[in-house]
N, C-alpha and C positions, 0 to 999 in steps of 0.2 A: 488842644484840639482846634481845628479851623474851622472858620464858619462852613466849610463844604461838607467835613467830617460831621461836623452838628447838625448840617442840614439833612445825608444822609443815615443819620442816628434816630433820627423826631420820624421823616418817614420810614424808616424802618421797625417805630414803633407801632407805628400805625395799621399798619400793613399787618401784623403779629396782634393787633386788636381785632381788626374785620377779620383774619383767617379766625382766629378764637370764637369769635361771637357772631360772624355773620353779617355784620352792620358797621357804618362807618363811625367811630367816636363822636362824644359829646364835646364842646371845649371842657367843660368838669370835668371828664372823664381821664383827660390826659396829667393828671396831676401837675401842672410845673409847665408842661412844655406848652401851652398855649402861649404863654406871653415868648417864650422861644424862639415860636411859629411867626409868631406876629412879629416878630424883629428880623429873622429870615428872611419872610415870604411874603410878608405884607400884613395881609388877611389869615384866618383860617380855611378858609373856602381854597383860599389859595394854595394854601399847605396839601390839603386833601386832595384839590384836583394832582399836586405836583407828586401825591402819591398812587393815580394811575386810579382815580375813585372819584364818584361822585357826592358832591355835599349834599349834607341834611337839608330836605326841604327846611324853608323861616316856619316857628312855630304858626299853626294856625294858618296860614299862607296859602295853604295847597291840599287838597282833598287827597287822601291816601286810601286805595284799594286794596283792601284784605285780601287773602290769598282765596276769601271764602263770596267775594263777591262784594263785600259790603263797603260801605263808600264810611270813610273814616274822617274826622275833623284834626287828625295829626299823626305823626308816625308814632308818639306811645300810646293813641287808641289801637293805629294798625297793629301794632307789636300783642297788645292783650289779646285785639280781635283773632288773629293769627294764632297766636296760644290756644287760644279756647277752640278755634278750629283745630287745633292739630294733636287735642286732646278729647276730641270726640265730644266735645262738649255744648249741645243746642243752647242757643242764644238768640236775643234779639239786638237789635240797636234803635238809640231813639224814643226810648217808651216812657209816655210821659209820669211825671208825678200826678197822684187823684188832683183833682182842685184846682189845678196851676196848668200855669203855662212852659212850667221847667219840664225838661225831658231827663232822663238818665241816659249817660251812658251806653250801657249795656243791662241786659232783665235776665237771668240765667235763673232757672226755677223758683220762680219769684219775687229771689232777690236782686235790689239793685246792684250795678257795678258802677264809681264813680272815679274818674281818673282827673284828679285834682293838680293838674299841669303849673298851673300859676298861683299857686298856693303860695301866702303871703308876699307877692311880687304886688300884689293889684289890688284897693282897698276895694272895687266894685267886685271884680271876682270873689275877696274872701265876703263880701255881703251874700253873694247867690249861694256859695258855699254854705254859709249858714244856712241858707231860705232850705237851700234841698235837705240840710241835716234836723232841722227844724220840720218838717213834711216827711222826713221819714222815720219821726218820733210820732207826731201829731198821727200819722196811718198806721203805725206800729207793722214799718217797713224795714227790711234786715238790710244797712244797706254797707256794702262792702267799700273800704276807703284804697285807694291805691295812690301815691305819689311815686314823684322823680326818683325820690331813692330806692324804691321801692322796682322799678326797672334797670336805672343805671347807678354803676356800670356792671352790674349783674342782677338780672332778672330773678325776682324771689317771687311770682304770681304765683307760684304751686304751695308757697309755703300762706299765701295770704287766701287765693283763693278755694277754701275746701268747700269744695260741691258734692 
């Protein structure tokens, strides 16, 4: 196969991801063909614009707006936040832990929602993580866990979050 046949192969993979799921892939997400991409095209940013799409905001980078108004700290808070709007389901965002100065997530009838993004990537992130699972023992608060696998590359929130 030629690099041109590979090139339209990877984005035609693509393309067949967002029609499926609505969003543009992860680099995980693509099993294999990142490093593909990146021999192609460069980038993966580059991959994706060269499939007619735009790139994932950088984590944390760029404030994401829910579909429900809410002003989000990344696109897998957008993704829950969205969910839960689109399941009828009242929420808050932002609500702090008693005591502290940590906020949750998301409060959905009392319990917390925490979307733990950089989970084991970041020794100061896995300390706050503790602080909040530690404050939601210490209050004897319910507090629901969500990671990366946990949305990609197929969202399981309905199986984690039962409200």
């Amino acid at each position: 196969m030629s690099d041109e046949e590979f090139k339209n192969r990877i984005l035609k993979e693509i393309k067949a991801f967002y029609q499926k799921y609505g969003r543009v892939p992860l680099k995980r997400e693509m099993y294999g063909r990142y490093r593909d991409a990146r021999r192609l095209f460069e980038t993966w940013n580059k991959t994706i614009i060269a499939a007619g799409l735009h790139p994932n905001p950088v984590r944390f980078a760029e404030k994401q707006a829910a579909n429900d108004g809410h002003i989000c700290d990344s696109l897998a808070e957008k993704i829950i936040d969205d969910w839960l709007y689109s399941k009828n389901i009242q929420h808050q965002r932002g609500v702090p832990y008693p005591h502290s100065a940590y906020t949750a997530d998301f409060q959905v009838d009392g319990k917390f929602i925490e979307f733990f993004g950089l989970n084991g990537e970041l020794k100061e992130y896995d300390k706050n993580t503790k602080l909040k699972e530690e404050l939601s023992k210490r209050y004897n608060l319910k507090l629901i866990k969500i990671f990366p696998k946990d949305l990609f590359p197929i969202n399981r929130l309905s199986q984690i979050i039962k409200i």
